[in-house]
Backbone as numpy.savetxt, mean C-alpha at the origin, in Angstrom:
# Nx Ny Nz CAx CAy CAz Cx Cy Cz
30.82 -2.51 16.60 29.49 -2.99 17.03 28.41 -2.14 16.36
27.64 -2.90 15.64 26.37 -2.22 14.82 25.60 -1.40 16.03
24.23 -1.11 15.57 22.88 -0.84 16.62 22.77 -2.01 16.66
21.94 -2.84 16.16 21.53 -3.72 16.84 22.21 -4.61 17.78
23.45 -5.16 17.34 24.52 -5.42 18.57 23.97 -4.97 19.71
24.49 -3.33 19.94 24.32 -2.54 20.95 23.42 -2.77 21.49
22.31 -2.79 20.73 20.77 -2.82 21.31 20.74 -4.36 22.06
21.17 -5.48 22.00 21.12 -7.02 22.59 22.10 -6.82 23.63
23.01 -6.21 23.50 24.12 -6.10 24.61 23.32 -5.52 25.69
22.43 -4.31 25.20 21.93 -3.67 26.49 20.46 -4.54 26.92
19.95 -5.32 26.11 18.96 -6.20 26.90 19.50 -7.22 27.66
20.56 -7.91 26.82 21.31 -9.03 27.84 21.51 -8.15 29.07
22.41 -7.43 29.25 22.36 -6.19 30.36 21.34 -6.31 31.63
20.50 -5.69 30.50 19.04 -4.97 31.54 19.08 -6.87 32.08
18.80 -7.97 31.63 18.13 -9.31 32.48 19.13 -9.50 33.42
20.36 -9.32 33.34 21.38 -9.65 34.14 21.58 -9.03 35.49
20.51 -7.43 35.23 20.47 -6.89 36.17 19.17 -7.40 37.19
18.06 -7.47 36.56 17.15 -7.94 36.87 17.54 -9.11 38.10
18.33 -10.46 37.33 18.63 -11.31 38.08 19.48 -11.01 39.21
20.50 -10.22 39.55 20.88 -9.59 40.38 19.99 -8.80 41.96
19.29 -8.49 41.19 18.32 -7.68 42.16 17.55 -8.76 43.03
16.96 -9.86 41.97 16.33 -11.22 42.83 17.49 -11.36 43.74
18.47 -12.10 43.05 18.84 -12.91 44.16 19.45 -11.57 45.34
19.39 -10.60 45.44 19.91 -9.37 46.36 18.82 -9.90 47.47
17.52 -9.82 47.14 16.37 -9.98 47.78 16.35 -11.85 48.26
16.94 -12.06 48.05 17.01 -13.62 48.41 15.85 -14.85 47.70
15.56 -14.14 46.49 14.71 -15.10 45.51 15.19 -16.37 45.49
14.06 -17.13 45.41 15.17 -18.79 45.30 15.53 -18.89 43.91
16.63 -19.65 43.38 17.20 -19.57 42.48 16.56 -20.17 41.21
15.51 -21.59 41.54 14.95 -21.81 40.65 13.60 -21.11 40.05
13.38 -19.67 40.70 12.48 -18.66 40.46 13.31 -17.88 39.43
14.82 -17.25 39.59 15.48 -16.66 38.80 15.70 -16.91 37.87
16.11 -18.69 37.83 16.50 -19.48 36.30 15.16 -18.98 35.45
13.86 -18.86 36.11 12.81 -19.37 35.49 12.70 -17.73 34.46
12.53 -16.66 35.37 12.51 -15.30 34.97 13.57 -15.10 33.97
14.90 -15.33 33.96 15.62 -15.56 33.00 15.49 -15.77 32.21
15.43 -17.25 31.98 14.96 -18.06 30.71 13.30 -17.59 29.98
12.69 -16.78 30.78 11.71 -16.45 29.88 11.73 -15.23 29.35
12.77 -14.65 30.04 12.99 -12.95 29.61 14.02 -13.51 28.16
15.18 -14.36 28.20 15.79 -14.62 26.82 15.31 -15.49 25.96
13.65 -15.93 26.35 12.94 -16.69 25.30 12.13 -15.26 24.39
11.77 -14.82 25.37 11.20 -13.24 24.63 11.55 -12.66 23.68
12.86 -12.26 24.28 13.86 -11.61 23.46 14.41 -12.45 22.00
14.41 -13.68 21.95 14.68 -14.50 21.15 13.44 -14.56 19.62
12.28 -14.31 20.59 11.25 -14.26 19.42 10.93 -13.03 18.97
11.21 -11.93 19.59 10.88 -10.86 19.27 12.09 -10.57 18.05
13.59 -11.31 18.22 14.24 -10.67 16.75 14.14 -11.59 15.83
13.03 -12.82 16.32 13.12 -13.87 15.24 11.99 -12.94 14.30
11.11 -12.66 15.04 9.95 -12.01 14.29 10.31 -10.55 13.34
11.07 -10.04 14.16 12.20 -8.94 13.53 12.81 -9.43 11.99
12.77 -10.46 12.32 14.24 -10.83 11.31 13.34 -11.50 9.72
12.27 -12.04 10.99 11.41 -12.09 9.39 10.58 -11.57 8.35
10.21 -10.76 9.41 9.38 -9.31 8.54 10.52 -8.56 7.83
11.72 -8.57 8.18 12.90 -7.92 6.83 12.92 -8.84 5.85
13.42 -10.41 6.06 13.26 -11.21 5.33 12.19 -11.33 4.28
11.22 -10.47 4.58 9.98 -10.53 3.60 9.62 -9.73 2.34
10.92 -8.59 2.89 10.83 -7.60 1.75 12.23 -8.53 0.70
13.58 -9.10 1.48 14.19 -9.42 0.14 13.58 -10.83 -0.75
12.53 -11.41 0.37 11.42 -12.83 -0.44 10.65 -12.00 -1.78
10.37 -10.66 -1.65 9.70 -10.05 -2.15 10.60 -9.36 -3.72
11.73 -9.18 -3.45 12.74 -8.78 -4.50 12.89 -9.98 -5.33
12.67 -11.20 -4.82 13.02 -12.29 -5.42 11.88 -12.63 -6.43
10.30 -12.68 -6.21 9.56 -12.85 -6.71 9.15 -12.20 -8.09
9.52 -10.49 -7.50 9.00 -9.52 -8.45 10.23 -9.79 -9.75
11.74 -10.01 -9.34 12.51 -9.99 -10.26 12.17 -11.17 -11.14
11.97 -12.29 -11.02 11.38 -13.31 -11.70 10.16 -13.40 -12.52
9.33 -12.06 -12.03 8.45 -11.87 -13.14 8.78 -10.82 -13.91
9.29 -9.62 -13.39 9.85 -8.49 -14.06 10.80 -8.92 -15.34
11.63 -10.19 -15.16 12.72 -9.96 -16.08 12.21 -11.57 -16.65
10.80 -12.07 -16.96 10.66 -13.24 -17.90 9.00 -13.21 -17.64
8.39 -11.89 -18.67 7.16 -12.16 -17.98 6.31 -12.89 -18.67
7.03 -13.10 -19.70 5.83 -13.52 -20.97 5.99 -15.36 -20.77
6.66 -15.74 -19.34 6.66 -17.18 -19.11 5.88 -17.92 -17.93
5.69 -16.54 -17.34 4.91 -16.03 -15.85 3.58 -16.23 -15.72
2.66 -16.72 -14.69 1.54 -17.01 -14.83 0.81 -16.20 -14.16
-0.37 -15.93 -14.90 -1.14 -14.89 -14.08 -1.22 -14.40 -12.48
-1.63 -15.71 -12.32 -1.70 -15.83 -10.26 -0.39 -15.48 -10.04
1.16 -16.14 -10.35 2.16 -15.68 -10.26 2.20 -14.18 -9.96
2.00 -13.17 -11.09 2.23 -11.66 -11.06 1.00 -11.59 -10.02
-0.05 -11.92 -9.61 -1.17 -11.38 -8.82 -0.15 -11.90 -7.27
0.66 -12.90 -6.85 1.32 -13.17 -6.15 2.33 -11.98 -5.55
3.04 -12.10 -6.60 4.34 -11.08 -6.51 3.66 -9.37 -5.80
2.69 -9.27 -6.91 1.71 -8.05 -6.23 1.60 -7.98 -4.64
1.26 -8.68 -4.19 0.52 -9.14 -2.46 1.53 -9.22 -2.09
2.48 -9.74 -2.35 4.10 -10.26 -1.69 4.26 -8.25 -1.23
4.26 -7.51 -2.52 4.79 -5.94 -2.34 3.76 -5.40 -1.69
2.63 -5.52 -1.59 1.91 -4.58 -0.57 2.16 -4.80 0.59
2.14 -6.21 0.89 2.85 -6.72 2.50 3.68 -6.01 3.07
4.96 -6.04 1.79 6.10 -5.09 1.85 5.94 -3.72 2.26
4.91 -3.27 1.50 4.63 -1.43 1.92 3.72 -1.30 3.29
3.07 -2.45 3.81 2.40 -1.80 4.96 3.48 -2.43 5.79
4.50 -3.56 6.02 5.47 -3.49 6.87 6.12 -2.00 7.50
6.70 -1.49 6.14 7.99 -0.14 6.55 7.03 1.17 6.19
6.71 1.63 7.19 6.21 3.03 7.39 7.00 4.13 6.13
8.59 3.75 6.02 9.14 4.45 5.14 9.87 3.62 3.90
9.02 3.03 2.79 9.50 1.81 2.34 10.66 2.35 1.26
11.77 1.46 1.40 12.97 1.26 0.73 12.25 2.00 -1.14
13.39 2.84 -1.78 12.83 3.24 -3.28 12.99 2.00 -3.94
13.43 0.64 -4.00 13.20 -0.27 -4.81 12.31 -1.06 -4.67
11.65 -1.31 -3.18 10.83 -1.77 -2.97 9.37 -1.04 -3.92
9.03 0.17 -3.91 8.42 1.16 -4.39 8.04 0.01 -5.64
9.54 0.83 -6.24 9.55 0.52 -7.45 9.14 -0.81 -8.28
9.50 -2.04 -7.78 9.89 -3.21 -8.11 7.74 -3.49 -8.01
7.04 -3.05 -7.04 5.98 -3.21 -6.85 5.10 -2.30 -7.79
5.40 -1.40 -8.42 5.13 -0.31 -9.65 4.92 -0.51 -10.78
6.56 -1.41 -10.66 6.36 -2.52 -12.19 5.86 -3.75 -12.44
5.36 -4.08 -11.49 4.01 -4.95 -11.22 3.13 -4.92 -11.66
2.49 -3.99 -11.34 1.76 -3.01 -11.65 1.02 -2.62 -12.95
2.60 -1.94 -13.55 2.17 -1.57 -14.71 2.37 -2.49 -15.17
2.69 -4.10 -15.47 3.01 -5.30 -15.89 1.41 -5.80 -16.37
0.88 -5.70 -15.64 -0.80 -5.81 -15.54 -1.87 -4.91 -16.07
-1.45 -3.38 -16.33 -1.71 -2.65 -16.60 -2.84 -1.86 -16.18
-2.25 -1.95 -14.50 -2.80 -0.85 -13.95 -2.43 0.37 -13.43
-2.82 1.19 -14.40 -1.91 2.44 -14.29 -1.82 3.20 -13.34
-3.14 2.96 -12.48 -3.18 4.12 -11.13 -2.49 3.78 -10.32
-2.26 2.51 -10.00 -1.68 2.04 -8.94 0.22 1.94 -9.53
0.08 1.70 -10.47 1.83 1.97 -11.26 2.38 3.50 -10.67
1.39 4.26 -10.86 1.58 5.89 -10.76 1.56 6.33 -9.68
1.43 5.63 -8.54 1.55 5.87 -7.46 2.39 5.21 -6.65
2.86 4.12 -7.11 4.08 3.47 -6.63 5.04 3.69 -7.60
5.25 4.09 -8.47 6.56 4.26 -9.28 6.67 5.88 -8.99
5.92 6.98 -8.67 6.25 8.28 -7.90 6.54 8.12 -7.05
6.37 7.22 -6.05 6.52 7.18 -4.20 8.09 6.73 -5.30
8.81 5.43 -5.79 9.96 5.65 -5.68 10.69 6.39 -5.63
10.35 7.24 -7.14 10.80 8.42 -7.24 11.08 9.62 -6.00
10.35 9.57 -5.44 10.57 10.80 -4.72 11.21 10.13 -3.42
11.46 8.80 -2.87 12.01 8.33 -2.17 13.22 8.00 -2.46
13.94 7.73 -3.68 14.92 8.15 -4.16 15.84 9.16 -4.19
14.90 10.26 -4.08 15.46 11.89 -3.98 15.65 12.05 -2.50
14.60 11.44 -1.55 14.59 11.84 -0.03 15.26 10.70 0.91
16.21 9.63 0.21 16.42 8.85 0.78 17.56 9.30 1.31
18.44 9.95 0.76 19.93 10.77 1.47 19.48 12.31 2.55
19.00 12.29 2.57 18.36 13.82 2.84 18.51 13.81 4.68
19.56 14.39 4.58 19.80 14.43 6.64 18.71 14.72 7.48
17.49 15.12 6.93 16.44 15.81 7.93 15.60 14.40 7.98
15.44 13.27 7.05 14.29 12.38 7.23 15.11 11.07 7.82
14.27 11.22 9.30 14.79 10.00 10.51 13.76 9.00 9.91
14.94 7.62 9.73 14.38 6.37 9.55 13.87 5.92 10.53
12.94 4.89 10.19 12.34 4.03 11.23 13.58 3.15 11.62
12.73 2.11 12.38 13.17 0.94 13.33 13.52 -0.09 11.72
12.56 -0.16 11.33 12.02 -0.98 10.27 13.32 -0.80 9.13
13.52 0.23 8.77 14.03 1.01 8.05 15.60 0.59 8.31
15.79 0.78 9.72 17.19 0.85 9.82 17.73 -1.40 10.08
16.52 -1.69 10.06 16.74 -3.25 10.26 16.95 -3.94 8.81
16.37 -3.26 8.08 16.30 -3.76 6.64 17.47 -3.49 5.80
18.18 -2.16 6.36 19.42 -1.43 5.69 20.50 -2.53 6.37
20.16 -2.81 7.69 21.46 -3.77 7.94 21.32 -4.82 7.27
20.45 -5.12 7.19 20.29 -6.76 6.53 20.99 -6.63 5.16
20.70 -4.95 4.61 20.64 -5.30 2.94 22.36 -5.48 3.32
23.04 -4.39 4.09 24.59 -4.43 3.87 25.40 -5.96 4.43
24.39 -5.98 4.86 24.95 -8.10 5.47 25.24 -8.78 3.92
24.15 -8.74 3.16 23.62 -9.81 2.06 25.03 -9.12 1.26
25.15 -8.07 0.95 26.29 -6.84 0.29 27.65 -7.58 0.84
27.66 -7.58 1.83 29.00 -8.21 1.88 29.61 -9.70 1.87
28.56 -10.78 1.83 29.04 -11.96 1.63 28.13 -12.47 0.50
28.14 -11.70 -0.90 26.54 -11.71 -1.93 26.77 -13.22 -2.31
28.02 -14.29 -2.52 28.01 -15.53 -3.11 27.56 -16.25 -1.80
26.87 -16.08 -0.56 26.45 -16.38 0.59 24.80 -16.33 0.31
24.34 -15.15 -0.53 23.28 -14.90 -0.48 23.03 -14.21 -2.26
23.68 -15.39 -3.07 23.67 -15.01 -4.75 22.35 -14.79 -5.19
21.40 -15.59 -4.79 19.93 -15.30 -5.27 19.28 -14.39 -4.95
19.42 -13.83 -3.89 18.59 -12.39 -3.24 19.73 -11.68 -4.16
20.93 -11.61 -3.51 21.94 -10.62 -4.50 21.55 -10.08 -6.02
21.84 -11.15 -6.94 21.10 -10.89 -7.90 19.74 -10.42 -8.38
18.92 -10.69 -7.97 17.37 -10.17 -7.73 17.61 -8.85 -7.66
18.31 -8.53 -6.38 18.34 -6.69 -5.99 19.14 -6.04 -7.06
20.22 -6.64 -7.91 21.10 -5.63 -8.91 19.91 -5.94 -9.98
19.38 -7.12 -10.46 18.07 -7.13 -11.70 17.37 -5.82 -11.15
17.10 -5.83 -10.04 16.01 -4.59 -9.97 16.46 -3.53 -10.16
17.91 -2.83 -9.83 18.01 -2.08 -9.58 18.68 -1.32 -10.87
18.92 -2.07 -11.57 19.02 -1.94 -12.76 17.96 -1.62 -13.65
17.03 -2.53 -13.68 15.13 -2.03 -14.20 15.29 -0.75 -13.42
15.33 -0.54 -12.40 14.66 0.88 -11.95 15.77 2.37 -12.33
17.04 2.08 -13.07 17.75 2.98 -13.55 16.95 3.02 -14.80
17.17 2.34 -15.88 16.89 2.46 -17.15 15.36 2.24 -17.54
14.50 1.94 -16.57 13.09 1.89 -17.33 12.33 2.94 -15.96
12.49 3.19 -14.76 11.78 3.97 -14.06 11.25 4.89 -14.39
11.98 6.20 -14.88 11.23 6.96 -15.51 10.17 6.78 -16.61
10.64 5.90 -17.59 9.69 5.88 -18.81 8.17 5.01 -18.02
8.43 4.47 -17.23 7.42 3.23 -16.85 6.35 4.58 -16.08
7.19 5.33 -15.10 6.13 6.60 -14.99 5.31 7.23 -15.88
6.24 7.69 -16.90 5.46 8.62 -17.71 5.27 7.95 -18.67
4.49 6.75 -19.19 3.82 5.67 -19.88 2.73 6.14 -18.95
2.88 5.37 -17.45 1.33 5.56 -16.59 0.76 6.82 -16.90
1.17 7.68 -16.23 0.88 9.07 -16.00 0.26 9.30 -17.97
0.52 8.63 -18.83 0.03 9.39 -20.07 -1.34 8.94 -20.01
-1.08 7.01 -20.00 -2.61 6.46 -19.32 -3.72 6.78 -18.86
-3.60 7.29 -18.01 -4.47 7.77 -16.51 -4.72 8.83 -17.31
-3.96 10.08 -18.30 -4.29 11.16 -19.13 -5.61 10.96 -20.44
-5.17 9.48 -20.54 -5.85 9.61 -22.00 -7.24 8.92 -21.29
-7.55 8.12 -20.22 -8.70 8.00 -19.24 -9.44 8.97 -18.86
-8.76 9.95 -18.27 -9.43 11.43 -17.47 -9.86 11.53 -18.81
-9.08 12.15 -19.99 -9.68 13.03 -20.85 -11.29 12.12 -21.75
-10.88 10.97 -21.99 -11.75 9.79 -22.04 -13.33 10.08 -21.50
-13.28 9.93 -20.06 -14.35 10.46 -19.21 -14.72 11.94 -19.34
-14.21 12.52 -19.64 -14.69 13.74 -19.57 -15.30 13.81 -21.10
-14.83 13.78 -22.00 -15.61 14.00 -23.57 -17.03 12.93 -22.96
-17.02 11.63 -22.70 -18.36 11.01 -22.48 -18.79 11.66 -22.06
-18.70 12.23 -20.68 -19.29 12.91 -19.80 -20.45 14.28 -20.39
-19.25 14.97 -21.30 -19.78 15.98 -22.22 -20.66 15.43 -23.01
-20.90 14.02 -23.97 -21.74 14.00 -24.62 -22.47 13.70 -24.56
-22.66 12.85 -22.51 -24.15 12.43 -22.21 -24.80 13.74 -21.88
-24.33 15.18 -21.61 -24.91 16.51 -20.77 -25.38 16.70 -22.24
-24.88 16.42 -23.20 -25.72 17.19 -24.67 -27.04 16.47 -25.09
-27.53 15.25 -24.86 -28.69 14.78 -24.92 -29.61 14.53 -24.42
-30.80 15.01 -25.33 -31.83 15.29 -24.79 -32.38 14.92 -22.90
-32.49 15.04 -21.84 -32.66 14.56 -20.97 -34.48 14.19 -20.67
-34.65 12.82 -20.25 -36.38 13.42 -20.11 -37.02 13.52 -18.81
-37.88 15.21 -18.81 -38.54 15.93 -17.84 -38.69 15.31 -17.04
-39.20 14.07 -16.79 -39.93 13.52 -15.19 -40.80 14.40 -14.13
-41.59 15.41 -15.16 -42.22 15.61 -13.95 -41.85 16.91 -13.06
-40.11 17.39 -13.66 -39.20 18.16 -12.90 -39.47 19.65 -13.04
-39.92 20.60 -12.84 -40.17 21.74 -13.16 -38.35 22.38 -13.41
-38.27 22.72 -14.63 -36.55 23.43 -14.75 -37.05 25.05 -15.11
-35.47 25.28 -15.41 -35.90 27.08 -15.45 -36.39 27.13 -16.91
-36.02 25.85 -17.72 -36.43 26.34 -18.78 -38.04 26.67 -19.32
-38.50 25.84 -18.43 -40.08 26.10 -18.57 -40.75 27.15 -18.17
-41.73 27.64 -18.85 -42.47 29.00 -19.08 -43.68 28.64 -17.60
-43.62 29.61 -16.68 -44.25 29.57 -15.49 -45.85 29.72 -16.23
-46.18 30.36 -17.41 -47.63 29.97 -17.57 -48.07 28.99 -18.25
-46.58 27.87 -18.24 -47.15 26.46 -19.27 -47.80 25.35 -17.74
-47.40 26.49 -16.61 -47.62 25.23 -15.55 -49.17 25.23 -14.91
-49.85 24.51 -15.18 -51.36 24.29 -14.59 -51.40 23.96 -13.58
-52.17 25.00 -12.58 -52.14 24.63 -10.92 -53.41 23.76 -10.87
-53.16 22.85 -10.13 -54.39 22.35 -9.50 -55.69 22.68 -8.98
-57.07 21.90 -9.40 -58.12 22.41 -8.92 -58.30 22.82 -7.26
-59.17 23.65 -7.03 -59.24 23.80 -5.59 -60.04 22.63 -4.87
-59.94 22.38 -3.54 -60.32 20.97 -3.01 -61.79 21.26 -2.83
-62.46 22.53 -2.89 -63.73 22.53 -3.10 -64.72 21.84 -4.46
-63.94 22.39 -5.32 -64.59 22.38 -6.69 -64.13 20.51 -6.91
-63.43 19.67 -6.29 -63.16 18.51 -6.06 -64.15 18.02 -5.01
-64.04 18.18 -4.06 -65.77 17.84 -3.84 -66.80 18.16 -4.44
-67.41 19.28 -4.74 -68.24 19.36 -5.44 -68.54 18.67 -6.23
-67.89 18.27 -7.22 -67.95 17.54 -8.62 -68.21 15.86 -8.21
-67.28 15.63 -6.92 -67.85 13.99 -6.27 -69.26 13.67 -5.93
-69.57 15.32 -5.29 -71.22 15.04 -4.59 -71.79 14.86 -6.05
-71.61 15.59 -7.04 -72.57 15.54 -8.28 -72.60 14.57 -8.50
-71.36 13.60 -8.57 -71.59 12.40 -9.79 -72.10 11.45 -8.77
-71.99 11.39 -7.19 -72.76 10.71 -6.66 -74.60 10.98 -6.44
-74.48 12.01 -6.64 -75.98 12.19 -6.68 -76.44 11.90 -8.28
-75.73 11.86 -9.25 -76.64 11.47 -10.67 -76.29 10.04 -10.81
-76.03 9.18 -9.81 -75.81 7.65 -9.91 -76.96 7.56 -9.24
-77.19 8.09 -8.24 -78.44 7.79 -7.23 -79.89 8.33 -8.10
């Protein structure tokens, strides 16, 4: 018996007890049917909903492999598709699967956006390295998706199209993962450095003053203003030689 098994055995359980306790108390029976049947309608949607949010990450293997491995037949919206399909994917699992990562990386860089390649093709990477690692407890999410994958694993001519999809990927992510990183990562290098020489050659030209007092200016090039006397004064005059 898997977890999840376990886990339905002990909800069937817990309602059975529930119903027990009514009728202990002398509930009428068509109150119990009713509590019943809505406690295993619950339960019914809650692993349908379960079952489809996993379902969404191998919908998602399916998409990306179809553009990953024929892209030059692929239509724009298509790869902008497949994209959205994998972010879905990453805000689902708190701790997302390294192919998932990946498969959404090369998306990515498919389009040629490197920041976002470089940050999902590292998250594989390093989820790759931390995916065996006895100290990091999987999620719920995590451990629903691993059963599913070993379901599809064991009857794959049951489930040939997802099957295939996941070895296409997983294959791209042996032999091109690394390079597809450090392609981005050179990218994003020759950008930074990019911005920064501009950067340097707008600080070298001339800038104009506005008005701004800088250090470079000589404190006796600066002319203070008349005093507000000698500004009246000069008003009364010119009004008195009009008059």
């Amino acid at each position: 018996m898997n977890r999840d098994s376990g886990k339905l055995a002990q909800k069937i359980a817990a309602v059975f007890l529930v119903v027990a306790m009514l009728a202990a108390v002398r509930v009428p029976a068509v109150i119990i049917l009713l509590i019943a049947g809505a406690g295993v309608l619950i339960m019914m949607a809650v692993q349908r909903s379960q079952r489809r949010k996993t379902d969404l990450v191998f919908a998602f293997y399916i998409a990306a492999d179809e553009v990953l491995c024929d892209e030059e037949r692929r239509y724009r919206f298509e790869v902008a598709d497949a994209i959205k399909a994998g972010e879905k994917v990453v805000r689902l699992l708190p701790d997302t699967p390294p192919l998932s990562s990946f498969a959404l990386g090369a998306l990515y860089y498919s389009v040629d956006d490197h920041n976002a390649a470089v940050e999902h093709l590292g998250l594989a990477a390093e989820e790759q390295i931390l995916k065996d690692s006895i100290h990091k407890k999987p999620s719920r999410q995590l451990r629903r998706y691993v059963a599913r994958l070993r379901q599809i694993e064991r009857v794959p001519q049951r489930f040939a199209r997802v099957n295939a999809a996941i070895q296409n990927l997983e294959r791209l992510q042996r032999e091109t993962g690394a390079r597809l990183l450090a392609e981005s990562q050179h990218h994003l290098k020759k950008l930074v450095e990019a911005y920064a020489n501009d950067t340097t050659e707008q600080s070298k030209l001339p800038q104009p003053d506005g008005g701004m007092i800088s250090p470079a200016r000589q404190l006796n090039s600066i002319t203070a203003p008349p005093p507000i006397s000698q500004v009246l004064n000069d008003v009364y005059q010119e009004e008195a030689t009009t008059s």
